[in-house]
C-alpha positions as CSV (number, residue, x, y, z in Angstrom):
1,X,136.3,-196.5,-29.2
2,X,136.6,-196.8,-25.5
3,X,140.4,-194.5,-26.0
4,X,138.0,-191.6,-27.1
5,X,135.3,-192.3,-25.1
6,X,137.5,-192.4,-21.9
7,X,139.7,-189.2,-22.9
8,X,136.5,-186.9,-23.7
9,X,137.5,-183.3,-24.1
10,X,135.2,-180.6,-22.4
11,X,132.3,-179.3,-24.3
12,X,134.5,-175.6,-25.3
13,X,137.3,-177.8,-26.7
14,X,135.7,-180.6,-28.3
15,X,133.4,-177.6,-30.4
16,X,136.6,-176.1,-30.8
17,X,138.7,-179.1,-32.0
18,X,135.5,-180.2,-34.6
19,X,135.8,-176.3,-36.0
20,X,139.5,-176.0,-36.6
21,X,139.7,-179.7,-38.0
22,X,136.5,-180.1,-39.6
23,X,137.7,-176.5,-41.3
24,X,140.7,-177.9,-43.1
25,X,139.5,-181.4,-43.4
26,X,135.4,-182.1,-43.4
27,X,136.0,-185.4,-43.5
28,X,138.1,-185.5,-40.4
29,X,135.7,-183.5,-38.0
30,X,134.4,-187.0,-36.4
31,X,136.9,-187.5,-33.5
32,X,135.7,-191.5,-34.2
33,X,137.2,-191.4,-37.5
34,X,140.7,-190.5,-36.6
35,X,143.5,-193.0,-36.0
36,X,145.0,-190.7,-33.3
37,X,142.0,-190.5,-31.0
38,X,140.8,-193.9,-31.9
39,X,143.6,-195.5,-30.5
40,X,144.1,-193.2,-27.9
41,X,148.1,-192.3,-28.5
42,X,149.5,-189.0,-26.1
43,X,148.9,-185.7,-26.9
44,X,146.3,-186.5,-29.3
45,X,143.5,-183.6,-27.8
46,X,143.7,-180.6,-28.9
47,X,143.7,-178.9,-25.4
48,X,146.6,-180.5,-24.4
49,X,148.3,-179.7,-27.6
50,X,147.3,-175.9,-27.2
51,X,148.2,-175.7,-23.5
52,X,151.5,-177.7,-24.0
53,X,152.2,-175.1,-26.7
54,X,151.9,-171.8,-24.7
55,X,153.4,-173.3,-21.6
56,X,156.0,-173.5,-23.5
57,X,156.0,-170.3,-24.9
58,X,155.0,-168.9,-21.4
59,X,158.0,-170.4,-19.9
60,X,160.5,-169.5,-22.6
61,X,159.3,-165.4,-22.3
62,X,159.0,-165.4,-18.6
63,X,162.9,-167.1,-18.1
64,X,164.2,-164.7,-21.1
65,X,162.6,-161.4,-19.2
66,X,164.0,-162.4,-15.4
67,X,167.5,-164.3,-16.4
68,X,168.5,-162.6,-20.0
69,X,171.1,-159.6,-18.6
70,X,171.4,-158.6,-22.2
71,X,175.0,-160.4,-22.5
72,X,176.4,-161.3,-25.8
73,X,179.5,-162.3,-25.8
74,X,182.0,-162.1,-28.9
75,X,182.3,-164.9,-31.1
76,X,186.1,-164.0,-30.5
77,X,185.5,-164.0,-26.4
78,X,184.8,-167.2,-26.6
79,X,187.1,-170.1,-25.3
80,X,187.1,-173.5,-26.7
81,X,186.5,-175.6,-23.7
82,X,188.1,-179.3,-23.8
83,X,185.1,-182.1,-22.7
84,X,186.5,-182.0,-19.1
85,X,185.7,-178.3,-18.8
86,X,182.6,-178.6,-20.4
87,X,181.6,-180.9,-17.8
88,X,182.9,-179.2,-14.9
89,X,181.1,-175.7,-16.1
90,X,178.0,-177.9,-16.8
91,X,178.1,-180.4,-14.4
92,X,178.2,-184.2,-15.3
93,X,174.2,-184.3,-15.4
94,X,173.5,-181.6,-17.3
95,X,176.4,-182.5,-20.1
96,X,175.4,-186.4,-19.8
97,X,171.3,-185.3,-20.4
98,X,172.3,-182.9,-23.4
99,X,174.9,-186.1,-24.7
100,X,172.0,-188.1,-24.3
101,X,168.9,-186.0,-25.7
102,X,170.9,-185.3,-28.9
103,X,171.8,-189.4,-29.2
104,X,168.2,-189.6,-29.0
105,X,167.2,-187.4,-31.8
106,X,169.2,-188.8,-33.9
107,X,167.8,-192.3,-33.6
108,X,164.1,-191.0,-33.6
109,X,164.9,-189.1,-36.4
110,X,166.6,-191.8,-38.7
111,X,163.9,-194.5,-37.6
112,X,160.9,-192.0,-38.5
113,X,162.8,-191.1,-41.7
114,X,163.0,-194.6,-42.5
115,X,159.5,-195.9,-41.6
116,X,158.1,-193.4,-43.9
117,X,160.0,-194.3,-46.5
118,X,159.3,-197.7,-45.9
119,X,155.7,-197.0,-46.0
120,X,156.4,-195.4,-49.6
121,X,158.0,-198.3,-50.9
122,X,155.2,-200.8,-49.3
123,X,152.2,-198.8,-50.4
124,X,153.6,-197.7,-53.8
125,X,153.6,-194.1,-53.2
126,X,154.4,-191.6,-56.3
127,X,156.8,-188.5,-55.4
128,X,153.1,-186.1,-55.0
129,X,149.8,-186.4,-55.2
130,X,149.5,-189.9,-53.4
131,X,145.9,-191.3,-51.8
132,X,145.0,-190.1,-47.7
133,X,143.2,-192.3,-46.6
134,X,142.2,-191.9,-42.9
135,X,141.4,-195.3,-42.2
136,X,145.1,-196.1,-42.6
137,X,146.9,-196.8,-39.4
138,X,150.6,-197.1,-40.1
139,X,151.5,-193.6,-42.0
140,X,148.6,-191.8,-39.1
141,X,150.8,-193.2,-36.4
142,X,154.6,-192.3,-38.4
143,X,152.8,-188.6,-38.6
144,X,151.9,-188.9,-34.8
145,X,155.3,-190.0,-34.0
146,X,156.7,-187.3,-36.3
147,X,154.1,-184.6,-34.2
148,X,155.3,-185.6,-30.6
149,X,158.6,-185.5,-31.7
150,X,158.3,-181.7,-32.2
151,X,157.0,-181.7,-28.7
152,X,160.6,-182.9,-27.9
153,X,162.3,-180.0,-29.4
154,X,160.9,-178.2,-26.4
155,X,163.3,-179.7,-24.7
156,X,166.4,-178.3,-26.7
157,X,165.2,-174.4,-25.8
158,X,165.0,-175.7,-22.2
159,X,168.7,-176.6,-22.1
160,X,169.9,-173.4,-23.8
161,X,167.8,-171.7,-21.1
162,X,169.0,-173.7,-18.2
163,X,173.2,-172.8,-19.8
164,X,172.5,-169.0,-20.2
165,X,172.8,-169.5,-24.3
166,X,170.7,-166.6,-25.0
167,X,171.9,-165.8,-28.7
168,X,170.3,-168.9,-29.4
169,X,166.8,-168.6,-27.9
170,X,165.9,-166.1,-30.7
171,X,162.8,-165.4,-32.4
172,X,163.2,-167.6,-35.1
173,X,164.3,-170.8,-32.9
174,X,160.9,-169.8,-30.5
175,X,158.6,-169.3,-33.5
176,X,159.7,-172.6,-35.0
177,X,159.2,-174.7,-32.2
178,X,155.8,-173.2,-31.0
179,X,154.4,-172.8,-34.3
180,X,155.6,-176.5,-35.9
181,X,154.0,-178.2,-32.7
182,X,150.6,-176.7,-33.9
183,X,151.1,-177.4,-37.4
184,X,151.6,-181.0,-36.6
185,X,149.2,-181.2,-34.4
186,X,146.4,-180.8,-36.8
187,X,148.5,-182.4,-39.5
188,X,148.3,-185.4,-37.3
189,X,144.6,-185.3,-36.8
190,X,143.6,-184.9,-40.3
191,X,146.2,-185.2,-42.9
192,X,148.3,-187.6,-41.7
193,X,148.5,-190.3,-44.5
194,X,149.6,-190.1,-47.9
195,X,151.9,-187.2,-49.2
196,X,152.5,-186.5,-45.7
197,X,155.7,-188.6,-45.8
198,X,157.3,-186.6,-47.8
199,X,158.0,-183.7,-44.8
200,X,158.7,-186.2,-42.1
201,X,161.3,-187.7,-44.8
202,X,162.5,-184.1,-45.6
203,X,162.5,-182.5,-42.0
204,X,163.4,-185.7,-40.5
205,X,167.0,-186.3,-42.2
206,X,168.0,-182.5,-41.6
207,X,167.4,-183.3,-38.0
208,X,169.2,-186.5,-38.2
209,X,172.6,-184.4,-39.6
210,X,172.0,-181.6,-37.2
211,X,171.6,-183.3,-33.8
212,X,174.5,-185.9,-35.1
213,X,176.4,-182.4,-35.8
214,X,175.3,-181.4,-31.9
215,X,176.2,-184.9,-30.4
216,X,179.7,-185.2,-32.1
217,X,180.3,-181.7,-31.7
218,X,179.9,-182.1,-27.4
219,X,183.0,-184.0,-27.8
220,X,184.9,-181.9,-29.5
221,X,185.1,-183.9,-32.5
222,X,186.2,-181.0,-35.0
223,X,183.5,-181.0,-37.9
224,X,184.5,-178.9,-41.2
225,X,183.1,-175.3,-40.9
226,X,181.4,-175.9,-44.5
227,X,179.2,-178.9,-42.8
228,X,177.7,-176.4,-40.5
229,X,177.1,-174.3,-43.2
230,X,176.0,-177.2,-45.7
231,X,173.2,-177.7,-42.4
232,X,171.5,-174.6,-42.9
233,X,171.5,-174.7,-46.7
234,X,169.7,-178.0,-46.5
235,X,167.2,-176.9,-45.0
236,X,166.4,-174.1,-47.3
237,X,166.5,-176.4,-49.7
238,X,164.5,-178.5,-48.0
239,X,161.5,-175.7,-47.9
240,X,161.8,-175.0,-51.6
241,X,161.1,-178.5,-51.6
242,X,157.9,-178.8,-49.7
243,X,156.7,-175.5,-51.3
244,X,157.2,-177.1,-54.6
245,X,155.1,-180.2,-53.1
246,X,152.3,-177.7,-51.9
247,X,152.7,-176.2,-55.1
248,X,152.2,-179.5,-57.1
249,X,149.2,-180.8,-54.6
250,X,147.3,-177.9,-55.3
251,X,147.6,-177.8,-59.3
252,X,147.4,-181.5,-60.0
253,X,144.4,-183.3,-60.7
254,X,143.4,-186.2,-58.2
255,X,145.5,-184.9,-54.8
256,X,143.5,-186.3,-52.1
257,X,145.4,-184.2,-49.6
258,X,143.7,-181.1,-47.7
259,X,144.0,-177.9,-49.9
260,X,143.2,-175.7,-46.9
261,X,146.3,-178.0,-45.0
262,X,148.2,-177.6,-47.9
263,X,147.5,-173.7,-48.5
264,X,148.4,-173.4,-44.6
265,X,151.2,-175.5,-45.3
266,X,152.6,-173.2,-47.8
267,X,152.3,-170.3,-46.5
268,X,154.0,-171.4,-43.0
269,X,157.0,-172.9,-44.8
270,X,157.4,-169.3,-46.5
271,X,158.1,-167.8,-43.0
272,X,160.4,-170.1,-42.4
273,X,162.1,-169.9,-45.9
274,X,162.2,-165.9,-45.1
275,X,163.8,-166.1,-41.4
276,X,166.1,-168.8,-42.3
277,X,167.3,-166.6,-44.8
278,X,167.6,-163.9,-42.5
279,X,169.7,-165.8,-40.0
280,X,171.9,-167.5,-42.7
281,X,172.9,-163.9,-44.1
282,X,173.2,-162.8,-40.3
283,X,175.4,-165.5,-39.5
284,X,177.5,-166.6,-42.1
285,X,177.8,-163.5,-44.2
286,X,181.7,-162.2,-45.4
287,X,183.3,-160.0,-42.5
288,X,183.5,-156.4,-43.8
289,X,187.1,-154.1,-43.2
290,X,185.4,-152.3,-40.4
291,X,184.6,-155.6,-38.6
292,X,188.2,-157.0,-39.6
C-alpha cells in the first residue's frame, strides 16, 4: 500500500472522500480496498479530481465573460475554408494539435471499447446484472482509464476557446464535461467492475464515430449530412440504453452494483437525455417560411 500511503490526502478530504464514497458504496469507503488508490494510478484523489473539475469550469466562465463579444455568425456567413486556409487562419500548430488530439481519441476510445468487451467475453459477463467485485484489477483500471479520459475532453473546450468557437462552448457541452468527470470519478473509486462495461462500451464507440467524424472532417473530407445527424441520434439512443440498464440493475434480483450509483446514474443520464434533445430540435429542426 505504499501508493496510498505515499499520496495521503489531508484530513478535510480524506473525511470527505470516505463520506461521499462510503455513501454510495459502504464497502468502498476503505481507500485500502480500492484498485485505484492501491495502485496509485493519476487523478485517483478526490481533491485533485474536484480541483481539476472547477478549474476547469473556472477557466471556461472566466475566458467566456472577458473574450465572448456576443458574435454569432450565420450558418450562411460562413465560408468553407480549404485545409490550406484552415491552417493559415489557425496556424500549423494549432491545426496539427487539434489533427492530432482527435487521432488520439479515436484510438483511446476504440482500445477502451474493446478492452471492456474483452473483459466481457473473458469473465463471462451477462448483458445486466453482472458480479463487482472490487478486488478485481483489470475492469477497475478499464473504468480508470475510461475516468481520465473524460479529463481529456477538457481539452476539446480548450481548443474551441483558444479559435473563438463560441456557439459551441454552450451549456450543455460545459455541463457535460464538468459533471461526467465527477461522475466517473466516483464511478472509478467504487463501482468500477462488473456492469460498468456496459457505459464505457456505449459512450466509448459514440466517441470513437464522433472524433473520427472531427478528424476526417479537418481535412475536408465531405461526410454525408445524415452521419452528423445519425451522431447525435446515437447518442440518445445510447441513454435510453443505460437508463434501461439502471432500470434493470435496480429491479433484478442479485445486481451487485451500487443502487445509490445506479439511482445517481439514472437520474444524471436523464439530463442529458433532456438537453440533447433540446439541442437536436435546436439544431437540426425543418427551416420554417419566415427563416427561408
Amino acid at each position: 500500500m505504499d501508493a496510498v500511503l505515499g499520496a495521503k490526502m489531508s484530513p478535510f478530504w480524506a473525511e470527505l472522500d470516505a463520506t461521499v464514497v462510503g455513501y454510495f458504496n459502504p464497502a468502498a469507503k476503505d481507500i485500502a480496498v480500492r484498485q485505484a488508490a492501491s495502485n496509485g494510478w493519476p487523478l485517483w484523489r478526490m481533491d485533485y479530481a474536484v480541483i481539476m473539475a472547477c478549474s476547469y469550469l473556472t477557466i471556461v466562465i472566466v475566458c467566456k465573460l472577458m473574450l465572448d463579444k456576443g458574435e454569432r455568425p450565420a450558418a450562411s456567413e460562413k465560408k468553407k475554408l480549404t485545409v490550406g486556409e484552415k491552417i493559415q487562419k489557425e496556424g500549423v500548430l494549432m491545426f496539427s494539435c487539434v489533427a492530432l488530439y482527435n487521432l488520439t481519441q479515436v484510438l483511446l476510445c476504440g482500445w477502451m471499447v474493446y478492452r471492456a468487451l474483452d473483459e466481457h467475453c473473458n469473465r463471462g459477463f451477462r448483458l445486466v446484472c453482472n458480479v463487482h467485485d472490487l478486488a478485481s484489477n483489470n475492469m477497475a483500471f478499464i473504468t480508470h482509464c475510461f475516468y481520465l479520459s473524460k479529463a481529456l475532453d477538457f481539452v476539446d473546450t480548450m481548443f474551441m476557446i483558444i479559435k473563438g468557437n463560441w456557439r459551441q462552448v454552450s451549456f450543455l457541452h460545459v455541463y457535460h464535461h464538468f459533471s461526467i468527470f465527477l461522475f466517473y470519478w466516483l464511478n472509478a473509486q467504487c463501482n468500477y467492475d462488473g456492469d460498468a462495461y456496459f457505459s464505457i462500451v456505449a459512450n466509448g464507440s459514440i466517441h470513437f464515430v464522433m472524433y473520427g467524424y472531427y478528424l476526417v472532417t479537418a481535412f475536408n473530407v465531405h461526410v454525408p449530412v445524415f452521419i452528423k445527424k445519425s451522431i447525435t441520434n446515437s447518442q440518445l439512443i445510447q441513454f435510453c440504453c443505460m437508463e434501461s440498464q439502471g432500470i434493470a440493475l435496480l429491479v433484478m434480483d442479485g445486481c451487485q452494483s451500487s443502487r445509490k450509483v445506479t439511482i445517481l446514474y439514472m437520474a444524471y443520464i436523464s439530463t442529458m437525455l433532456i438537453l440533447f434533445l433540446n439541442f437536436r430540435a435546436q439544431n437540426y429542426k425543418k427551416p420554417t417560411k419566415k427563416d427561408a
